[in-house]
C-alpha positions, 0 to 999 in steps of 0.5 A: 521533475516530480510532475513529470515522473507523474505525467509518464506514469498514465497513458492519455487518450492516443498513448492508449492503445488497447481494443476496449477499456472500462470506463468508471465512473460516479454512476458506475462502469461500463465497456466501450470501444478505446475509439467510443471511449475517446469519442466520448471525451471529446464530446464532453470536452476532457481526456480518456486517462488510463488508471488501472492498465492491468486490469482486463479490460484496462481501467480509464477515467473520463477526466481533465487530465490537469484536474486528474493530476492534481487530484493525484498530487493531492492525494500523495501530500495527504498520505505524506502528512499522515506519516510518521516521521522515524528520528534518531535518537541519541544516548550518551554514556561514559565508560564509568556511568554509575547505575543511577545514570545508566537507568536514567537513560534506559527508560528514555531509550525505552520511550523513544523506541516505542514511539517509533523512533530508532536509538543511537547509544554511544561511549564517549572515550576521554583522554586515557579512557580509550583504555576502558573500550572493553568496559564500554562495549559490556555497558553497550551490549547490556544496554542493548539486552535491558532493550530487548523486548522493544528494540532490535540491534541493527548493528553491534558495538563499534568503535569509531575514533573515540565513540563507540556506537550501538545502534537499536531499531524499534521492534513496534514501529510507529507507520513507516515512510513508504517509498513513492513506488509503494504508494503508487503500486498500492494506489493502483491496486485499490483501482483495480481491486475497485474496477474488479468488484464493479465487474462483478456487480455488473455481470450479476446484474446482467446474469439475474436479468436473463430469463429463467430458462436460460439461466437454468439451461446455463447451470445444466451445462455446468454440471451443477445439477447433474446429479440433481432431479428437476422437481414438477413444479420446476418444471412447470415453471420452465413452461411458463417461461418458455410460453 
């Protein structure tokens, strides 16, 4: 099911639809016909898959679409690795726990919190100590403000049966699991993001490739110098370029 959600993610070569793309690659990137973009598949012998479809014009790769695949499956196990994995950590009081233990636990929950990790702090009830649940909703509470620089109350004191829980978040978490969507939409951003600064380069290139005059003449109709006097030499140099 994870590999198809993955395949219906990209258009290949006949899904793709638009006039022209932008074909990347190692050696840069250019725009082509989507029908000279599939010729050029063909004849090297993979598929046109498209990376970055918001783009203008759409981002393709010349690649196996297989390799491509797994290239992506890859990358998403890596980033799964790098995650840190949030635990729930418990923390057991008694309705009567004297200072000492009450401190004892204090520190662990601190630890645990900042290392990323979410605290679950329970009053366990004995017997006829169910009389005492104010008395274990106080300690709760106390606990939960003793926390308070490196944890947040997700949810106040409740009782459930014979436990009453109180449950802290960290403030400073450690990395976040993200959902699948999130990394894909980020994944595709950073194409994008990429594909963009490659279109820049390009229209940089082609515009310092353009003769001066034409280059000057541009930047008139724009209004840059309307304001501004052509000095003799400049226009001496317009001359040349016009002879």
């Amino acid at each position: 099911m994870k590999n198809d959600k993955l395949k219906n993610q990209y258009r290949v070569n006949e899904q793709i639809r638009v006039r022209e793309v932008r074909i990347v690659g190692d050696d840069g990137s250019s725009v082509v016909s989507t029908r000279d973009a599939l010729n050029m598949a063909r004849e090297q012998g993979v598929d046109l898959v498209e990376i970055s479809p918001n783009a203008n014009p759409p981002v393709c790769r010349l690649i196996d679409y297989s390799k491509f695949l797994y290239q992506q499956k890859k990358r998403q196990k890596e980033m799964k690795a790098k995650q840190v994995k949030v635990e729930v950590k418990e923390i057991r009081f008694g309705p009567q726990t004297d200072e000492h233990d009450y401190q004892f636990k204090l520190k662990h929950a601190k630890e645990f919190l900042e290392e990323g990790n979410k605290v679950r702090a329970y009053v366990f009830f004995r017997g006829r100590s169910i009389l005492f649940k104010e008395q274990g909703e106080v300690l709760l509470l106390r606990f939960a403000n003793d926390l308070e620089e490196c944890g947040k109350v997700e949810s106040m004191p409740s009782l459930e049966g014979k436990k009453m829980f109180l449950y802290l978040a960290p403030k400073k978490a450690g990395a976040q699991k993200k959902s699948q969507q999130a990394r894909d939409r980020e994944a595709a951003e950073a194409e994008a993001k990429e594909a963009a600064k490659l279109q820049r380069e390009q229209e940089i290139e082609e515009a310092e490739s353009r003769p001066i005059s034409e280059r000057l003449q541009d930047s008139q109709n724009s209004g840059l110098f309307a304001n501004a006097k052509i000095s003799a030499d400049a226009l001496k140099k317009l001359q040349e370029a016009k002879d």
